[in-house]
N, C-alpha and C positions, 0 to 999 in steps of 0.2 A: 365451410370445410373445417372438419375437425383435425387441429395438429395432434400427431401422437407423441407423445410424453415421452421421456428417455429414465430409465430409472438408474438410481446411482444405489450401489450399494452402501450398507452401513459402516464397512470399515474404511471407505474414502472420507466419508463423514469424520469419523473417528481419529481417521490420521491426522486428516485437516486441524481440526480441532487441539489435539497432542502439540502440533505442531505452532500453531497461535497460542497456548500456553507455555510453550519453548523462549520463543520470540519475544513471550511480555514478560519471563524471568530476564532474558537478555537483556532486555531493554532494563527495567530495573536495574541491574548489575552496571549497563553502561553509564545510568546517571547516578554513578557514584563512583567512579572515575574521572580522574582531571585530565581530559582531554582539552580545552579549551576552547578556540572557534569551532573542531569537528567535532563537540559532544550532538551540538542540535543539525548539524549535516547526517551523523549517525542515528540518531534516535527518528528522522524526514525517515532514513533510508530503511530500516525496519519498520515503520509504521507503513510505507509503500510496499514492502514485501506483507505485509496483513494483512491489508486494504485488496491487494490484488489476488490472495490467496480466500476470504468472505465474496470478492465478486464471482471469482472466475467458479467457486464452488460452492458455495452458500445461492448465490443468485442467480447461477447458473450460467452465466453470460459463456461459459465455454462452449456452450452447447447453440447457442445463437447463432444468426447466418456472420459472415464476416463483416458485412456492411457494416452492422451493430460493433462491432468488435473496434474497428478501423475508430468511427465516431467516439468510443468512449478512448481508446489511445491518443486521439488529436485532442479529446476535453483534457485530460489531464496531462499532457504534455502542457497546452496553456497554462492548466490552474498550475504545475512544477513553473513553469518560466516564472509568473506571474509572484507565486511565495517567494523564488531565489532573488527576483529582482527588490520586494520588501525589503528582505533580509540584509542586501547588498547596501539598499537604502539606507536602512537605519544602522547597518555596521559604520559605513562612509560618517553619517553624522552624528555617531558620538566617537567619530576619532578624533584627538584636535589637531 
């Protein structure tokens, strides 16, 4: 059985895109800011608005059944637990 294809046009492409070069001046501009412990909570947090703006349109994963959709929200809820608990880690052991 052949699935039929969804076609996207070019200026979603295009905004998308705008929009990820928005995002990585931001980002830029935030690390050069003395924010302190929340420069790298900031810099997680735009790079997850990137990351979900390439999947969900670059990979299409919008267009997937939900099952799909569900399973990549529980992987990276884990891999988020899993960095914040590192980070927690290594903040706890270089406080004295």
């Amino acid at each position: 059985m052949v699935q039929q294809g969804h076609i996207v046009p070019y200026r979603t492409f295009i905004l998308v895109w705008l929009t990820l070069m928005v995002l990585t001046v931001v980002t830029v501009a935030v690390s050069r800011l003395d924010l302190g412990a929340w420069k790298i909570w900031t810099a997680l947090g735009i790079a997850t608005v990137k990351s979900a703006l390439v999947v969900f349109f670059f990979m299409h994963m919008k267009y997937e059944p939900l099952y799909y959709r569900i399973y990549l929200y529980l992987t990276l809820v884990i891999l988020a637990i899993f960095i914040g608990l590192t980070f927690s880690d290594v903040h706890y052991r270089m406080t004295p």
